[in-house]
C-alpha positions in Angstrom: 0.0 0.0 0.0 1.0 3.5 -0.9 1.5 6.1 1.2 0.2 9.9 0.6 3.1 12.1 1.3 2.8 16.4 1.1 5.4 18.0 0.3 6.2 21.4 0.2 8.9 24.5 0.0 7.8 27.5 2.6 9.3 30.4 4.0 10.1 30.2 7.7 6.9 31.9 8.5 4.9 29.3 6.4 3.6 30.2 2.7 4.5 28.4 -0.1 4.0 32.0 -2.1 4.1 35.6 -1.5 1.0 37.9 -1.2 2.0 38.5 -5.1 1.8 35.0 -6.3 5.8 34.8 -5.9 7.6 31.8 -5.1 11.3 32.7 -6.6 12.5 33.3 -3.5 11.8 29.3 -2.9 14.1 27.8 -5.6 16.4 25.3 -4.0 20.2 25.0 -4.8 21.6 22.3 -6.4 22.4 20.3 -2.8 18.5 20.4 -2.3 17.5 19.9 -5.5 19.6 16.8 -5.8 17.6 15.8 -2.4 14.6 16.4 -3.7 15.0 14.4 -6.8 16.0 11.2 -4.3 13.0 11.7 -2.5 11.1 12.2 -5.6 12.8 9.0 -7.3 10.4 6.3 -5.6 6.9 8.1 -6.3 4.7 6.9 -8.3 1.9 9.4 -8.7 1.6 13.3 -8.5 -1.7 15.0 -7.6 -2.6 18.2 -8.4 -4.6 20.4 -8.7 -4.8 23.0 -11.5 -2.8 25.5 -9.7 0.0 23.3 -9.3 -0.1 21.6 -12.6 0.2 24.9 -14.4 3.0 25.2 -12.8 4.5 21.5 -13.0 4.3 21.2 -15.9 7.4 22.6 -17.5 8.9 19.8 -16.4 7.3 17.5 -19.5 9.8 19.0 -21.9 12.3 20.3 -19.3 15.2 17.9 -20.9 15.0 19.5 -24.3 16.4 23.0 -23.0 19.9 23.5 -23.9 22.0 24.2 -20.7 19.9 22.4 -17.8 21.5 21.4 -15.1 22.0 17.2 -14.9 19.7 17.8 -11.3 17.2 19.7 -13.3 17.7 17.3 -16.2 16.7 14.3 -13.3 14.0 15.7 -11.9 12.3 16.1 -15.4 13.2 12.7 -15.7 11.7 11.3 -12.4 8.7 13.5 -13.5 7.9 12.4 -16.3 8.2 8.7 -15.1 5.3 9.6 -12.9 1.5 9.2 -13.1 -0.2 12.7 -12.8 -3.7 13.0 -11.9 -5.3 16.9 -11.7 -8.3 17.5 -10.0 -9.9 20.4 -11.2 -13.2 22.1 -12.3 -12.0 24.5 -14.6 -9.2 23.1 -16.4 -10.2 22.0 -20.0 -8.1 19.1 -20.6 -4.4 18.2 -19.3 -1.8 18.0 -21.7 0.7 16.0 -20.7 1.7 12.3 -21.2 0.7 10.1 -18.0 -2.0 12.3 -16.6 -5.3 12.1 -16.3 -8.1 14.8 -15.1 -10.5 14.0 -12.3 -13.3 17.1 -12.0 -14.0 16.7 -8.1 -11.9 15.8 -5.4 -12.8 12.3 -3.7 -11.2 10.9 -1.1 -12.9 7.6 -1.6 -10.9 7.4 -5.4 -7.4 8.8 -3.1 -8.1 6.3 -0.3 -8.5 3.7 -3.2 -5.1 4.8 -4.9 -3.0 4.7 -2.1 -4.3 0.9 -1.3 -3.8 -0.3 -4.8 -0.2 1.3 -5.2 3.0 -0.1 -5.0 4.9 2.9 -4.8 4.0 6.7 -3.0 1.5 9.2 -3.8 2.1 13.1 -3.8 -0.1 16.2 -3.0 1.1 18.8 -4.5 0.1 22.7 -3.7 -1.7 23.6 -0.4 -5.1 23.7 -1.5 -5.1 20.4 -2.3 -3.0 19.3 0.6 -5.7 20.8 2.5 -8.6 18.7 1.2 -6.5 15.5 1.7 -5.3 16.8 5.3 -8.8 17.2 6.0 -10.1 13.8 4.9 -7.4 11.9 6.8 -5.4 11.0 4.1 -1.7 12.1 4.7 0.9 9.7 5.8 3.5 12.3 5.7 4.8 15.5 5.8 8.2 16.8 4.0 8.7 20.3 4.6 11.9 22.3 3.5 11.9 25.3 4.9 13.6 28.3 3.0 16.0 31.2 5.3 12.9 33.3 3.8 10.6 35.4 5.7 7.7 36.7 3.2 5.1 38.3 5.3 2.0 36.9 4.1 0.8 34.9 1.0 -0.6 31.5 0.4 0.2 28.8 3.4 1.5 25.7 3.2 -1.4 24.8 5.6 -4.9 25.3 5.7 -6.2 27.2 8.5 -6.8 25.3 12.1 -5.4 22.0 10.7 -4.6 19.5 13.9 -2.6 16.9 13.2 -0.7 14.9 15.8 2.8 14.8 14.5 6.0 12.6 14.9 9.4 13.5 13.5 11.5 11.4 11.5 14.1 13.1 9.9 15.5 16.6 10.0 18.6 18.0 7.4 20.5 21.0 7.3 21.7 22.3 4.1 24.9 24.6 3.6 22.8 27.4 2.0 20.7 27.7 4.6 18.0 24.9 3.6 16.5 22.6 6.7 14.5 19.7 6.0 11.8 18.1 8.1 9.8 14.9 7.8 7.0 14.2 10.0 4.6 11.0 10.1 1.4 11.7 10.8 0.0 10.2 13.9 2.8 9.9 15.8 
């Protein structure tokens, strides 16, 4: 059985984006990314929703562009290995390979992924995150916390989420980088 794992990239007062929409200050170096890409490595499926998809989305033709990193070049590698699924009301269609578009969010169908999967599941964006947090559904959480403050924005949780938390792992990165993983439940 799969697990559902949310991961996410927040400044250290908590949003995954600024008040703008802005996430630049977020991009990892190559010591995270490379981290990243070996946690990424085992997943099997990415869900999104349209928000994050948008954005993920790059990644489909990310190893045609002349002068990528080999960490960059991985990760659209791992990526595109990957089933997608988007759950979304207003996106038309989803265009790329490996992913398919669910209209409603149902934890039934999520609960019924994770026990028929071999490998991990992904939540990606916090909106989402929050509908899965809310139904029960995370196993884990990866957080990397960025040596960002940003004020305000979009959180990386939803408001008055409780969850009883144990944690597993914790990394410090040269450039400032700190990496937490917590099991949910503990």
């Amino acid at each position: 059985m799969g697990r559902l794992v949310y991961a996410a990239i927040t400044s250290l007062d908590g949003y995954v984006a600024d008040e703008d929409g802005n996430f630049d200050w977020a991009a990892p170096d190559e010591e995270v990314h490379a981290f990243v890409n070996d946690l990424e490595r085992p997943i099997g499926t990415y869900l999104y929703g349209r928000r994050m998809y948008e954005v993920m989305r790059s990644w489909e033709t990310a190893h045609t562009v002349a002068g990528r990193s080999h960490v960059a070049s991985d990760f659209a590698r791992i990526w595109q290995a990957a089933d997608k699924v988007v759950f979304s009301t207003t996106l038309d269609a989803v265009t790329t390979a490996r992913t398919r578009l669910e209209r409603t969010f149902d934890p039934d169908l999520v609960r019924s992924m994770k026990q028929g999967s071999a490998s991990d599941l992904t939540v990606g964006g916090p909106h989402l995150a929050a509908e899965a947090i809310r139904a029960g559904l995370v196993d884990e959480l990866q957080l990397f916390v960025t040596p960002a403050v940003v004020g305000g924005g979009n959180a990386w949780l939803p408001d008055r989420a409780r969850l009883r938390l144990a944690l597993d792992e914790i990394r410090q990165f040269a450039g400032g980088f700190v990496y937490l993983r917590y099991r949910v439940g503990g």
